[in-house]
C-alpha positions in Angstrom: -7.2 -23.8 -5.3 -6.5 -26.2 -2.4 -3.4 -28.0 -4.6 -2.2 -24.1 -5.4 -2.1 -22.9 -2.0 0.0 -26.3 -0.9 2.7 -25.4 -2.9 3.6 -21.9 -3.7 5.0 -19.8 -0.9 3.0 -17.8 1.7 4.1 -14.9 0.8 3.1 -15.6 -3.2 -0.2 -17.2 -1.8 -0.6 -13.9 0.0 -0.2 -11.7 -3.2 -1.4 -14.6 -5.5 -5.2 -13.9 -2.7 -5.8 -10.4 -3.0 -4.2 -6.8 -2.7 -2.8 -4.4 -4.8 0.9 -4.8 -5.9 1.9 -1.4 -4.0 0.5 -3.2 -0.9 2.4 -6.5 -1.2 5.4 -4.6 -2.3 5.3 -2.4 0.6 4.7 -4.9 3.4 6.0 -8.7 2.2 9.3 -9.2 3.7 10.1 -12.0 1.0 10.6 -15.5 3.2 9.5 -18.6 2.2 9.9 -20.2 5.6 6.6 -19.6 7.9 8.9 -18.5 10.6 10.2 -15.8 8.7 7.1 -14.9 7.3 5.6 -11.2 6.9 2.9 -12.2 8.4 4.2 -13.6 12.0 6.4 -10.6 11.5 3.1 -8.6 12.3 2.0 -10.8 14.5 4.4 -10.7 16.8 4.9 -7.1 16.2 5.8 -5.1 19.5 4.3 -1.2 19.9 6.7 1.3 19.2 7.9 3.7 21.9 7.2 6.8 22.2 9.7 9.9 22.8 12.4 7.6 20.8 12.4 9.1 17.5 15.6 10.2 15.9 15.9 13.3 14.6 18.0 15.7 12.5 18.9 19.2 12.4 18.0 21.3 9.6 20.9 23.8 8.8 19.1 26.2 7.4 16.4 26.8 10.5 18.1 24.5 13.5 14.7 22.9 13.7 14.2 19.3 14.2 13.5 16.8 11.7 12.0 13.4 12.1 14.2 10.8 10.1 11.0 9.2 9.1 8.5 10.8 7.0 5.5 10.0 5.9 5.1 9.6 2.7 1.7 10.4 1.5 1.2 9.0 -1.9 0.1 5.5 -0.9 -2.8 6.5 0.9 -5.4 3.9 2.3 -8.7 3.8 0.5 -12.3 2.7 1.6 -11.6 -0.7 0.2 -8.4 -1.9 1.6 -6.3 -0.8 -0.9 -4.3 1.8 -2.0 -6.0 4.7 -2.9 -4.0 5.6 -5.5 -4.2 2.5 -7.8 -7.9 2.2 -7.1 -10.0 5.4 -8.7 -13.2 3.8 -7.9 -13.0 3.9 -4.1 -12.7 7.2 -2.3 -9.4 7.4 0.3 -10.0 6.2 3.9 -10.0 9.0 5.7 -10.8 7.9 9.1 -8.1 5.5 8.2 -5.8 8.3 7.0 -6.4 10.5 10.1 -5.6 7.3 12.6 -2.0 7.2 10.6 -1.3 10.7 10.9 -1.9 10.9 14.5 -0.3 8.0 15.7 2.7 9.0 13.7 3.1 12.7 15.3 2.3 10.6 18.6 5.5 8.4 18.3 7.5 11.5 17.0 6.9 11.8 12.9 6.4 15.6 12.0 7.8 15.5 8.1 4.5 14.6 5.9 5.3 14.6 2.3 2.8 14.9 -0.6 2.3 16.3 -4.1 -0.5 17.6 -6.0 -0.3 14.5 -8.6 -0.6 11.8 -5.3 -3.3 9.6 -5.2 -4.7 10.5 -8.1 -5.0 13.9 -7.5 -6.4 13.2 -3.8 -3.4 12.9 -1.3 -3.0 16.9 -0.5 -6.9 17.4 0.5 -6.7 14.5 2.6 -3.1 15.3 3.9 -4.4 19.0 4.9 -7.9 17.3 6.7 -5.7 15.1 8.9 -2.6 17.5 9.8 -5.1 20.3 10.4 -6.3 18.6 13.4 -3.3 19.1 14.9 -0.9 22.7 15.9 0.6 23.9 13.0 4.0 24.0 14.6 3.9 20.0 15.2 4.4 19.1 11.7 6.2 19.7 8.6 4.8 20.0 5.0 6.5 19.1 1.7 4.2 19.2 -1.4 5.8 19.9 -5.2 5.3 21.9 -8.3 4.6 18.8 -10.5 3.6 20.5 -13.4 4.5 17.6 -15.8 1.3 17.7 -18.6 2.0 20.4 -21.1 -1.3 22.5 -20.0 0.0 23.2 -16.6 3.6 24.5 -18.3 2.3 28.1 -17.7 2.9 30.4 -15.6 -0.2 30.8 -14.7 -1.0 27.1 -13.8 2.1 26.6 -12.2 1.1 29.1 -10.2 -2.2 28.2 -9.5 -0.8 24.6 -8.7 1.1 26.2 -5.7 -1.6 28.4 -4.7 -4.3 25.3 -4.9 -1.7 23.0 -2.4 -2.1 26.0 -0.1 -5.7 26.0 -0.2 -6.3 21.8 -0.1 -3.3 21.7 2.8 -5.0 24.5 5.0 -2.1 26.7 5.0 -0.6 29.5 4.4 3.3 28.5 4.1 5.3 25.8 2.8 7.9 24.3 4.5 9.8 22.4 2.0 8.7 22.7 -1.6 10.3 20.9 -4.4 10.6 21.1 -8.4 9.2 17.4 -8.8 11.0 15.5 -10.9 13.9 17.7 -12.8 15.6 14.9 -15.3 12.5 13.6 -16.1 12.8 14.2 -19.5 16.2 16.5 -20.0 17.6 19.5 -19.9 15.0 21.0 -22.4 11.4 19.6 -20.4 13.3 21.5 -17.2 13.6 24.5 -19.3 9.7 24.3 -20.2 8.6 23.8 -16.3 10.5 26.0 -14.5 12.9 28.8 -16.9 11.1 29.6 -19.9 8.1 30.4 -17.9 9.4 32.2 -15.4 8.3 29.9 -12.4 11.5 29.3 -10.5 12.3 32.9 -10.3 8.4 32.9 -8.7 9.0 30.3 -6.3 12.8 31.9 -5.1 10.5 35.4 -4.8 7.9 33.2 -2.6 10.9 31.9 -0.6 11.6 35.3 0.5 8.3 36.3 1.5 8.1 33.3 3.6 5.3 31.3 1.9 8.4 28.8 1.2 10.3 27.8 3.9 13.0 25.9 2.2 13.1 25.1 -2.3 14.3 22.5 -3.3 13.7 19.5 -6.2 13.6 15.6 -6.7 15.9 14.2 -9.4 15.2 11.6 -11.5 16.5 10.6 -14.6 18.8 13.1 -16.7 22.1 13.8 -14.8 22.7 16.8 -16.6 19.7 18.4 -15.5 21.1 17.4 -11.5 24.6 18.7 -12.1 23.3 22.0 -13.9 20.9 23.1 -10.6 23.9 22.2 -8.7 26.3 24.4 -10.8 24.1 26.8 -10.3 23.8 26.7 -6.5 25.4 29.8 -5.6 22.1 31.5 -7.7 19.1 29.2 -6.2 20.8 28.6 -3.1 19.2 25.5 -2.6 17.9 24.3 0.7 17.6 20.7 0.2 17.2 17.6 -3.3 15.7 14.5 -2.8 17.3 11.4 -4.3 17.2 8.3 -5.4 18.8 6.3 -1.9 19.5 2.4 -1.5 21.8 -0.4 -1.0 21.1 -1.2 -4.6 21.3 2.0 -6.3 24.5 3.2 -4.7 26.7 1.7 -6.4 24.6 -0.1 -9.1 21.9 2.1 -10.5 24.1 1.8 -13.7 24.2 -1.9 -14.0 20.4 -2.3 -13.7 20.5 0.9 -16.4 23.5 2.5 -18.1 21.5 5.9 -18.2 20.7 5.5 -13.9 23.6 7.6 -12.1 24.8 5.9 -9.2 23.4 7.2 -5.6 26.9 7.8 -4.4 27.2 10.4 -7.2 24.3 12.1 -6.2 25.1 11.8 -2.4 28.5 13.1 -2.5 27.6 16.1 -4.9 25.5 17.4 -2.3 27.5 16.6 1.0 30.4 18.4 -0.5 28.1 21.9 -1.1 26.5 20.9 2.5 23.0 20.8 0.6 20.6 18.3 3.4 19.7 15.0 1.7 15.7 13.8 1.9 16.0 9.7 0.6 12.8 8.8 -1.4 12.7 5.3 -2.6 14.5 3.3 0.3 12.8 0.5 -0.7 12.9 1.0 -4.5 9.3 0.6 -4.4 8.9 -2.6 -2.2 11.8 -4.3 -4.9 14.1 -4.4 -1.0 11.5 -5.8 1.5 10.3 -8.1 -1.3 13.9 -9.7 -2.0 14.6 -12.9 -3.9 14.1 -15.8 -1.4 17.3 -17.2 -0.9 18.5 -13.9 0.0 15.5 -13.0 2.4 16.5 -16.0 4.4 19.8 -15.2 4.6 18.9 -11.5 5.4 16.5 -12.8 8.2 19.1 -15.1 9.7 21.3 -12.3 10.7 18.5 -10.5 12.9 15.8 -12.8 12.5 13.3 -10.1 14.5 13.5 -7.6 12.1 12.1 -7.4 8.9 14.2 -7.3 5.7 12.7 -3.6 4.7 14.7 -2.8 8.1 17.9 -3.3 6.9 17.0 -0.7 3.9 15.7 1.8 6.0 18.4 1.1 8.6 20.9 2.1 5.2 19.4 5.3 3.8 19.2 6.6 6.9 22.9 6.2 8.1 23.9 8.0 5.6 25.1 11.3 8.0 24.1 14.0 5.5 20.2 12.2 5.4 17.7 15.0 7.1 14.8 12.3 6.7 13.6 9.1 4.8 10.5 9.4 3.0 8.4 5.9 3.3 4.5 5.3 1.5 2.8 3.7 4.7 -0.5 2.9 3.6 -1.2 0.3 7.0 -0.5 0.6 10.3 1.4 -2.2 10.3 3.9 -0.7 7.9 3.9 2.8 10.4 4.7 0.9 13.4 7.7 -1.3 11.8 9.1 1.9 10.5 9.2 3.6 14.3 10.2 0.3 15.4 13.6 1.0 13.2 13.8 4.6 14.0 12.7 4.9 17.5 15.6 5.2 17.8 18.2 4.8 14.9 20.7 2.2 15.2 22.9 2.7 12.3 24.6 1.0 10.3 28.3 -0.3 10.9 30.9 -1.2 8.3 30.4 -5.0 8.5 26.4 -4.3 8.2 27.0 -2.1 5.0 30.1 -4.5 3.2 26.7 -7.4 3.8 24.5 -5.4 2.1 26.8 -4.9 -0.9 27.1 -8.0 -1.3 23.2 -8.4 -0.9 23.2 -5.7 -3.8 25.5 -7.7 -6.0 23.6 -11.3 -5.7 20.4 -9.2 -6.2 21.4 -7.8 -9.7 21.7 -12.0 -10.7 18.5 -12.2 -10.4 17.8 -9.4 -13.7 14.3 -7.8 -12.5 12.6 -5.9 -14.5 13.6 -2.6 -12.7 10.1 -1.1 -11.8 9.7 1.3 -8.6 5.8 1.1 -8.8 6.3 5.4 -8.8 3.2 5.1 -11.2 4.6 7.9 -13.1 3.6 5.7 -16.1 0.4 5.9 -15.2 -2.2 6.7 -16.2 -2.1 4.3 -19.9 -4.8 5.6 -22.5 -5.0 2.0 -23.2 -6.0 1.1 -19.8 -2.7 -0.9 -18.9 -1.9 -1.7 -15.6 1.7 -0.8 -15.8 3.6 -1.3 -12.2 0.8 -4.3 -12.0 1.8 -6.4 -14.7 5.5 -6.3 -14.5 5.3 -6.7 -10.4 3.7 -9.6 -10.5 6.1 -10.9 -13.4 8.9 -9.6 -10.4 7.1 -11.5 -8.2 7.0 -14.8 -9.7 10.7 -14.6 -10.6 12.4 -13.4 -7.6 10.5 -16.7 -6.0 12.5 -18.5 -8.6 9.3 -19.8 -10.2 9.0 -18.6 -13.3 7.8 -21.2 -15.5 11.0 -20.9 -18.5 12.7 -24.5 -18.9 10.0 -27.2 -20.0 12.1 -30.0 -18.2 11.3 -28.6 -14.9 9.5 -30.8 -12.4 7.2 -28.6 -11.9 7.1 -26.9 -15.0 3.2 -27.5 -15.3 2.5 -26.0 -11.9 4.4 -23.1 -11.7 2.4 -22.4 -15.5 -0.4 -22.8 -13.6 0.5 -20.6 -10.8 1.7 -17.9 -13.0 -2.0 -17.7 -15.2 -4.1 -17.4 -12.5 -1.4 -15.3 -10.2 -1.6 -12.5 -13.0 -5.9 -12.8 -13.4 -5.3 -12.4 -9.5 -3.0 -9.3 -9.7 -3.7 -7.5 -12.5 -7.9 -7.5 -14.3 -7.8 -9.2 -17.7 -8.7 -5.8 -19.4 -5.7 -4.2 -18.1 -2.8 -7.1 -18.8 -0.5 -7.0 -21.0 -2.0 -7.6 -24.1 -3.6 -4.4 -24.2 -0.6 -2.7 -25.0 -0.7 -1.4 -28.5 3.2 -0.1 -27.8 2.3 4.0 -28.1 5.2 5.3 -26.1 3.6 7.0 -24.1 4.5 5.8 -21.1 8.7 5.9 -21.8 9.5 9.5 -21.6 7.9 9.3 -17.5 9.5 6.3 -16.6 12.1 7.2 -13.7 14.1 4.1 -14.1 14.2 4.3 -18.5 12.3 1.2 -18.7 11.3 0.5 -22.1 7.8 -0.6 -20.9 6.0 -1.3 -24.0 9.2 -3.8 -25.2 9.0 -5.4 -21.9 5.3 -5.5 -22.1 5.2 -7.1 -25.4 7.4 -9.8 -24.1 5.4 -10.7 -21.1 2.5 -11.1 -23.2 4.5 -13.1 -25.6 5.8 -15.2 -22.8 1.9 -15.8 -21.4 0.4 -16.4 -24.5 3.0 -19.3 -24.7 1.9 -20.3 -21.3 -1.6 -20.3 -22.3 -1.3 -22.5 -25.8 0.4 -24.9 -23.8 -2.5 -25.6 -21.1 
């Protein structure tokens, strides 16, 4: 272990020790050099201010909106992890309640959640630790994610809503959204929300007030996007959250010819005035945990800021943004978020012309394209999904993938790979255990074909393994 922890890079020592891949994701700022390291980046970490936060203006109500929210779906658990990756320990929340209030202290009041968070856990615990606090300090989103066939109903769907009231300790909304329209097509959007008369519901709670603002997430099919906003003059909708990053703005379609480019979505809202809510800055930790070479270059440019930074620094310059949705499961991760927004400095045009071409040098490196949304999730087969093919990001954005035999260090970075993945991911849920059901496709966000790209992973470490 001695020899291993000489040679790969802190930051793959660090995930390679312990952790769950959302947490290394979310916090590793991907720097080799141990002055650029995530690590003294905490270290030397100074407290945010307080009174500093930038806010926006909702249209719709004039009321002030925190360009940070808290995203709550990556909750702390009892045994330093994330909560919702580990079902066997409860979420922290002493831990939970520390977050909330330190983030309405320095200014956060937009708290996002869904009934599906967490493994089913994140609005109960949301509703315990905003409930300590004046109703008026905070806002609420939750969604009607009434994805399994069972909850299609009206009747579930409505005792979904009616259940987020009861587990948030409220008796109002303020932003509710369809979760995930696209998912599936124009056909599973039907099922949810028309043929079952749900959306007409939800517009007839919007008027009695229950709802503050409706709204939806978009993922996947674009027809489904460009139908709810053909139809705006009938839903009037208050807000959409997208899909909003240096990556995907302009190259969503070269990591997947079915993505839609952010600037599409962006613009088809600006022009109908519809407020923006950016989920994914990060694209699941894939921009704070950069190829090297491009982390250091990154860091050199502001070399006391972390790379996430620059991300959230992007989605939130974007003018017709109302607030940035981030999964802060430590406090660390909280404070370097105020740290960016307290206040916003945004971005000018010779910031965002680098990051497009951080974008571009980023698509060389062809990562597997996974968000770690654990939509996927749960696998019958007991899979880790996000787990496996993170760590295989991992490995390869450190530009040790173990692939050419005539490497010099062919035979360590083998090494390093094996007992990286027995590290990251438990040998019942690798790979291997993937008997290629399909289940998983029709969720995935990003159109991954996960059992194909499964099956080659497992291919690739078997290989690894006949040759130790």
């Amino acid at each position: 272990m001695t020899n291993i922890k000489k040679h790969i890079s802190r930051r793959g020592f660090l995930k390679l020790m312990g952790g769950t891949a959302a947490a290394a994701t979310a916090s590793l700022t991907g720097c080799k050099d141990k002055d650029l390291s995530t690590e003294d980046d905490y270290r030397n970490q100074v407290e945010p201010p307080k009174g500093k936060m930038t806010f926006r203006t909702d249209p719709k109500t004039g009321q002030k909106v925190s360009i940070l929210a808290y995203g709550m779906m990556r909750l702390p658990s009892e045994e330093r992890g994330s909560a919702r990756e580990n079902t066997s320990s409860p979420i922290d929340q002493e831990q939970v309640n520390r977050l909330v209030d330190y983030a309405i202290e320095h200014g956060v009041n937009y708290f996002d959640t869904s009934p599906m968070y967490c493994q089913g856990m994140s609005e109960r615990a949301t509703g315990i630790a905003l409930s300590r606090h004046p109703r008026s300090s905070y806002l609420i989103a939750t969604k009607m994610s009434n994805f399994a066939a069972e909850n299609q109903t009206r009747e579930k769907s409505i005792e979904m809503f009616e259940n987020s009231l009861k587990e948030l300790q409220t008796d109002y909304i303020d932003y509710y959204l369809l979760h995930m329209i696209g998912g599936s097509g124009m056909e599973e959007f039907r099922r949810r929300f028309i043929y079952n008369g749900i959306l007409d519901w939800l517009l007839e709670q919007r008027e009695k007030g229950r709802i503050r603002h409706l709204g939806f997430s978009y993922h996947g099919d674009v027809s489904v996007y460009d139908y709810l906003l053909a139809n705006n003059d009938k839903y009037r909708w208050d807000f959409a959250m997208i899909e909003l990053n240096y990556l995907d703005w302009k190259h969503a379609k070269d990591i997947n010819d079915q993505n839609t480019n952010a600037e599409y979505l962006y613009n088809e809202l600006d022009k109908r005035q519809i407020p923006v809510m950016v989920m994914e800055p990060l694209l699941g930790g894939r921009l704070s945990n950069v190829p090297e070479p491009i982390a250091v270059e990154i860091k050199r440019r502001a070399p006391e800021k972390t790379v996430a930074s620059w991300a959230f620094r992007y989605a939130a310059s974007k003018p017709r943004v109302l607030t940035v949705l981030s999964g802060m499961t430590y406090m660390e991760h909280l404070k370097d978020n105020l740290l960016t927004y307290s206040p916003l400095v945004p971005l000018n045009e010779e910031e965002e012309n680098f990051l497009e071409q951080v974008a571009k040098k980023i698509l060389t490196f062809m990562l597997i394209p996974c968000n770690d949304c654990k939509y996927c999730m749960p696998c019958p087969y007991g899979v880790d999904i996000p787990g496996v093919l993170l760590h295989y990001n991992l490995v390869k954005s450190e530009e040790r993938l173990p692939e050419d035999r005539r490497h010099p260090d062919y035979a360590r970075y083998r090494r390093e790979f094996i007992i990286g993945q027995n590290r990251a991911v438990d040998e019942e849920r690798q790979a291997n255990h993937c008997i290629g059901c399909g289940q998983c496709v029709p969720h995935c966000p990003q159109r991954i074909d996960i059992p194909a790209r499964l099956h080659e992973i497992d291919n690739f470490v078997e290989r690894l393994k006949q040759e130790l």
